[in-house]
Legacy VTK file of the C-alpha trace (Angstrom):
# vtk DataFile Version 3.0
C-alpha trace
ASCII
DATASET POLYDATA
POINTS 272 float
0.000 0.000 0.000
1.124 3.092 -0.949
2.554 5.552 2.021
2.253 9.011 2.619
3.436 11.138 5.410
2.431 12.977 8.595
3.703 16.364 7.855
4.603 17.269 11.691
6.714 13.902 12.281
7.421 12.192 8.502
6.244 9.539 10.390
4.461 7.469 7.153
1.458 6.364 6.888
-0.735 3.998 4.700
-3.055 6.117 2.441
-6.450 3.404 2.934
-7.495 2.856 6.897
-10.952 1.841 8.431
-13.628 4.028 9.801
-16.538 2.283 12.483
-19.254 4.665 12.410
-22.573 2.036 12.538
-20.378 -0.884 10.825
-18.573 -1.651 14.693
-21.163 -0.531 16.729
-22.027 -4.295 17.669
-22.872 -6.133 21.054
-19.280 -7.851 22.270
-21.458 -11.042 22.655
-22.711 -10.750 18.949
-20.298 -12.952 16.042
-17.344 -10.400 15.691
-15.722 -13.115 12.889
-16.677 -10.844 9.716
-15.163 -7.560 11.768
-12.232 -9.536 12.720
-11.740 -10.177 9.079
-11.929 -6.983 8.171
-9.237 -5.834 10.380
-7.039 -8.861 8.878
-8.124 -7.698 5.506
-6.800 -4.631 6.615
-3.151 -5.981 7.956
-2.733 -7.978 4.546
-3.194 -4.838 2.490
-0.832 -3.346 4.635
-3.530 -0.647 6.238
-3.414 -0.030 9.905
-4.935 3.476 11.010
-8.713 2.439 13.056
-11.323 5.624 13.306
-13.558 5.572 15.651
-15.492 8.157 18.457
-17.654 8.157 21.138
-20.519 8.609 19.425
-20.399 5.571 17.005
-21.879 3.388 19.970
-19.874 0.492 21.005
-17.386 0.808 18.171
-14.745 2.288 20.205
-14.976 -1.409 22.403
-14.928 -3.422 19.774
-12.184 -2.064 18.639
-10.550 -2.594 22.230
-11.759 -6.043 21.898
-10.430 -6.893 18.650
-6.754 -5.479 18.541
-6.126 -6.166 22.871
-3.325 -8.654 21.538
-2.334 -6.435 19.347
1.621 -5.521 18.908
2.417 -2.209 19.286
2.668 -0.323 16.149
0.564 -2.986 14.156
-2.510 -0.475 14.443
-3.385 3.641 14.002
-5.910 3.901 16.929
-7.776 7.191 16.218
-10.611 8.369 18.341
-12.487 11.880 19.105
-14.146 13.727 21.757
-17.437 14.806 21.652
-18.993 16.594 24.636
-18.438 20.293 25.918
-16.573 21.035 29.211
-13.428 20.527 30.131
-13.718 17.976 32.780
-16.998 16.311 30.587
-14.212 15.804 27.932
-11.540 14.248 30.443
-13.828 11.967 31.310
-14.992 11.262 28.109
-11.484 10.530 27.054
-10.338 8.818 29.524
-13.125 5.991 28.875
-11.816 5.671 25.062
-8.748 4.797 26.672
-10.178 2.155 28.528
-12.273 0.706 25.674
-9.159 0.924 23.172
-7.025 -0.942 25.873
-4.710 1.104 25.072
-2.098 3.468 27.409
-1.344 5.928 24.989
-3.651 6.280 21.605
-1.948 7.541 18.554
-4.814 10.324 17.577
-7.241 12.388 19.260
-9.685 14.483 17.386
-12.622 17.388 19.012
-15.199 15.878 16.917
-17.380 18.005 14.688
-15.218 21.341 16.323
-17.672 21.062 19.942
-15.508 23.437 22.699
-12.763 22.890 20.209
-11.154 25.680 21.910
-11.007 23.594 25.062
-10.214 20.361 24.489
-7.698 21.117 22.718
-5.825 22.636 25.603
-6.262 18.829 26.873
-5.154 17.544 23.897
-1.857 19.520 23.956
-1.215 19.027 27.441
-1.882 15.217 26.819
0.359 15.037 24.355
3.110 16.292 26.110
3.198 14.541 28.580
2.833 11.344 26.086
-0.517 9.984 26.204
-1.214 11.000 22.684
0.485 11.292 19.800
-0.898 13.156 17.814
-4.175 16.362 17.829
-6.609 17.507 15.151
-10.548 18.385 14.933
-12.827 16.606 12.247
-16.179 17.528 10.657
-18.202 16.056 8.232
-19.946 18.458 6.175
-18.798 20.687 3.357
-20.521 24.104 4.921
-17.887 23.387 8.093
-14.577 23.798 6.038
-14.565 27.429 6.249
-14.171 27.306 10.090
-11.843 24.040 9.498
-9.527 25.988 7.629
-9.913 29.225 10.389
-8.804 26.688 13.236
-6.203 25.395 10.900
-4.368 28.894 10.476
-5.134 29.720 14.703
-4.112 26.252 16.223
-1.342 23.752 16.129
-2.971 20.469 14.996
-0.990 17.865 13.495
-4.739 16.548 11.516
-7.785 17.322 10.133
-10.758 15.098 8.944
-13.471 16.004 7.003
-15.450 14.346 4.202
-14.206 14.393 0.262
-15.459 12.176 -2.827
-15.877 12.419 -6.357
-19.768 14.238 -6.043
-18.604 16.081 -3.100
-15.291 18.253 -4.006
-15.654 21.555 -1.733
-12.190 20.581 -0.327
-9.992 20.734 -3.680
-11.149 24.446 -3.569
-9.293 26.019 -0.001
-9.429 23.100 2.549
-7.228 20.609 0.887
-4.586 23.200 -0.264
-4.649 24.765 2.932
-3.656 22.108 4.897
-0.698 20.802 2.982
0.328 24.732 2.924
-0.063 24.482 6.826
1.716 20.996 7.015
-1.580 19.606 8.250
-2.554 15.682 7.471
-5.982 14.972 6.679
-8.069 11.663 6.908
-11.196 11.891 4.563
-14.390 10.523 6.074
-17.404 9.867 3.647
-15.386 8.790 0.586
-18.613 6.708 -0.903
-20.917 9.651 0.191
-22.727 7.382 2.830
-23.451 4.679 0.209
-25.107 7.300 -2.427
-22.451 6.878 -4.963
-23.245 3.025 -5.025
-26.495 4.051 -5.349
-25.194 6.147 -8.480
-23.358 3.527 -10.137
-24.910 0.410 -9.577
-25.712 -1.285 -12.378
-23.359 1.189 -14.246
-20.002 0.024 -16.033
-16.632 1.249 -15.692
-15.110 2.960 -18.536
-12.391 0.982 -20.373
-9.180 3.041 -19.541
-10.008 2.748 -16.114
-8.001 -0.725 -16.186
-5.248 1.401 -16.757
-4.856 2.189 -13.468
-5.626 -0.739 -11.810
-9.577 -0.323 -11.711
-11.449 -2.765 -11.531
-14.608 -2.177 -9.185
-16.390 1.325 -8.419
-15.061 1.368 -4.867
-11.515 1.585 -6.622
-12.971 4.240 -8.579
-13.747 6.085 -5.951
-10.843 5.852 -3.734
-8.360 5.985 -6.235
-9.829 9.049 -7.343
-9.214 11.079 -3.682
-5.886 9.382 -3.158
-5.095 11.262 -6.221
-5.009 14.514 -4.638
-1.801 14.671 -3.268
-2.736 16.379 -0.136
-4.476 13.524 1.004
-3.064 11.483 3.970
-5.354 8.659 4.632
-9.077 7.553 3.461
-11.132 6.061 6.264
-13.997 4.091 4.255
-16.216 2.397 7.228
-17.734 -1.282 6.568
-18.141 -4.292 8.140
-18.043 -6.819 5.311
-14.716 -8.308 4.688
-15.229 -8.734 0.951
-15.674 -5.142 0.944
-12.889 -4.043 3.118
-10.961 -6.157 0.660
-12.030 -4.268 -2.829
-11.056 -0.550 -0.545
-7.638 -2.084 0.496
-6.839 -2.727 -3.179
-7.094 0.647 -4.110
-4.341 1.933 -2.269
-1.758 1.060 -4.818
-0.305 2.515 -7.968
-0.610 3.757 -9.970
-2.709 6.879 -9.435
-4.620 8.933 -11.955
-2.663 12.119 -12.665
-4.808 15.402 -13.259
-6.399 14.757 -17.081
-7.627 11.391 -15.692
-8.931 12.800 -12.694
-10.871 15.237 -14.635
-11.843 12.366 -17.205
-13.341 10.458 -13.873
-15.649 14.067 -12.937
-16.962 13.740 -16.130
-17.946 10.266 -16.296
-19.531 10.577 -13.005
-21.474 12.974 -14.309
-22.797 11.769 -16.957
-24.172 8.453 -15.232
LINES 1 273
272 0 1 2 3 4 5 6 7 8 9 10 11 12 13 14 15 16 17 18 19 20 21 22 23 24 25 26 27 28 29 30 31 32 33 34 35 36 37 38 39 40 41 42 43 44 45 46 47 48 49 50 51 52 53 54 55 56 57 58 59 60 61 62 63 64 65 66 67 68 69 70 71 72 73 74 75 76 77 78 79 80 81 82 83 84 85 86 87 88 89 90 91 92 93 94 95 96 97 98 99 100 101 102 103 104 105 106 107 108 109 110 111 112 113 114 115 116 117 118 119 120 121 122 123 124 125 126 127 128 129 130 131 132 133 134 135 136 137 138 139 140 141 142 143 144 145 146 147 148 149 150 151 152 153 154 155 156 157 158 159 160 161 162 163 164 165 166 167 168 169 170 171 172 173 174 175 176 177 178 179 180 181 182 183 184 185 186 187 188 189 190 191 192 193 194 195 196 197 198 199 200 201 202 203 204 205 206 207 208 209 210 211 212 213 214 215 216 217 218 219 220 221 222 223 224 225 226 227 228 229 230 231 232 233 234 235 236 237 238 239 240 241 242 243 244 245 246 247 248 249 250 251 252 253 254 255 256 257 258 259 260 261 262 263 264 265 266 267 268 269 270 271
C-alpha cells in the first residue's frame, strides 16, 4: 500500500485505513468473525490506522476487543471527543482509553469542532506529557470547512478530517490546499458519500481506460480518485463486510490517476 506522510513527524502512513461509524457498533457477545476479518483484511493490504469516536456506539470497544493482543505499532488507533466542558471531555477521554485498551492512543480528534477551543488545551497538554500522539478536529460536512480551515491557520494540529469524494469536491477548492500549505494531514471521512455513490453507479459500467490504473470495481474508482489529490493522507472508508474491506484495500496502490484522468473520472460521473 502506498505511504504518505504525517507532515509534523514524517512519520508514514498507509493512504487506505478503516472508519466504524454504525459498521462496529455491535454487542461484544454478537459474532465479531466478519469484523475480525476486516481488520485482517486490513493488515494484509498493509492498512493499519482504526477511526472511531464516542458517538459511534460500542465501536470504540470493539475495537478494544479486537486489537487487545495487538503488537504495538501494528494499528493507528484514532478516536475523538465529543462533549463540551473541560472535565466532561476528560472523562470522556479517559473511557476511550479504557475501551481501546490502550495506554497511549496515537490520535485524538474534538469531533465536529464542539468546545474545540477547550479540548484542545487537553489535547496539547496530553500530548506532552505522552498519552497521545498526535491532535486535530474533524467535521463532516462541506458548509464546516470554512471554520476548518480558520482553526487550521489559529491552532497547532498535526490533523484534520473532514469528508471528500468524487460528487462532493468543496475541499480541492481552499481546505485541501490549505492544509498541505499548513503541514496539516488529513483523513477523509465519507469517501462513498454514505453509500449514495453506489447508489449512483450500480448497475453502471466502468469505462475501459479505467483498467489502466488498476480499476477494476467502483469502490476503486472512488478511492483511487481522492488518493489522487496529493494532499491527502489517509481515506477512512467504514464497513463491516470483509469482501468489501478487501475491494477498498486494493485501491491503495499505484498507480494513481494524474490530473487529465482525474478530470476524465468528474466527467464520467457525471454523466451516469
Amino acid at each position: 500500500m502506498i505511504l504518505r506522510k504525517i507532515p509534523s513527524t514524517n512519520e508514514s502512513l498507509p493512504v487506505i485505513g478503516l472508519g466504524t461509524w454504525q459498521s462496529f457498533d455491535k454487542s461484544p457477545s454478537s459474532n465479531l468473525d466478519p469484523l475480525k476479518q476486516v481488520l485482517v483484511n486490513m493488515g494484509n493490504a498493509g492498512g493499519k490506522v482504526i477511526d472511531s469516536s464516542p458517538m459511534y456506539g460500542k465501536s470504540e470497544e470493539i475495537v478494544g476487543l479486537l486489537t487487545e493482543k495487538a503488537d504495538a505499532g501494528q494499528y493507528f488507533y484514532a478516536t475523538k471527543v465529543w462533549t463540551r466542558g473541560k472535565d466532561e471531555g476528560v472523562t470522556q477521554m479517559e473511557s476511550s482509553f479504557r475501551k481501546f485498551r490502550r495506554e497511549v492512543i496515537d490520535l485524538v480528534q474534538v469531533h465536529n469542532l464542539v468546545d474545540w477551543k477547550i479540548h484542545l488545551q487537553t489535547l496539547r497538554k496530553w500530548k506532552d506529557e505522552g498519552r497521545i500522539r498526535y491532535i486535530g478536529v474533524t467535521h463532516y460536512t462541506s458548509s464546516m470547512h470554512d471554520e476548518l480551515i480558520t482553526v487550521l491557520k489559529s491552532e497547532p494540529v498535526d490533523f484534520v478530517q473532514f469528508n471528500y469524494s468524487i460528487t462532493d469536491r468543496n475541499a480541492e477548492k481552499t481546505l485541501l490546499p490549505t492544509a498541505s500549505d499548513l503541514g496539516v494531514a488529513t483523513l477523509i471521512n465519507r469517501p462513498f458519500g454514505e453509500g449514495s455513490l453506489f447508489n449512483l453507479v450500480r448497475n453502471k459500467s466502468l469505462p475501459q481506460w479505467a483498467k489502466d490504473y488498476g480499476i477494476e470495481t467502483w469502490s476503486q474508482f472512488i478511492l483511487k480518485y481522492i488518493l489522487s489529490h496529493p494532499a491527502v493522507t489517509c481515506v477512512i472508508p467504514a464497513t463491516s463486510d470483509p469482501s468489501h474491506a478487501e475491494e477498498n484495500y486494493s485501491a491503495g496502490v499505484e498507480p494513481l490517476p494524474d490530473d487529465s484522468i482525474r478530470k476524465k473520472m468528474v466527467d464520467y460521473i457525471k454523466q451516469l
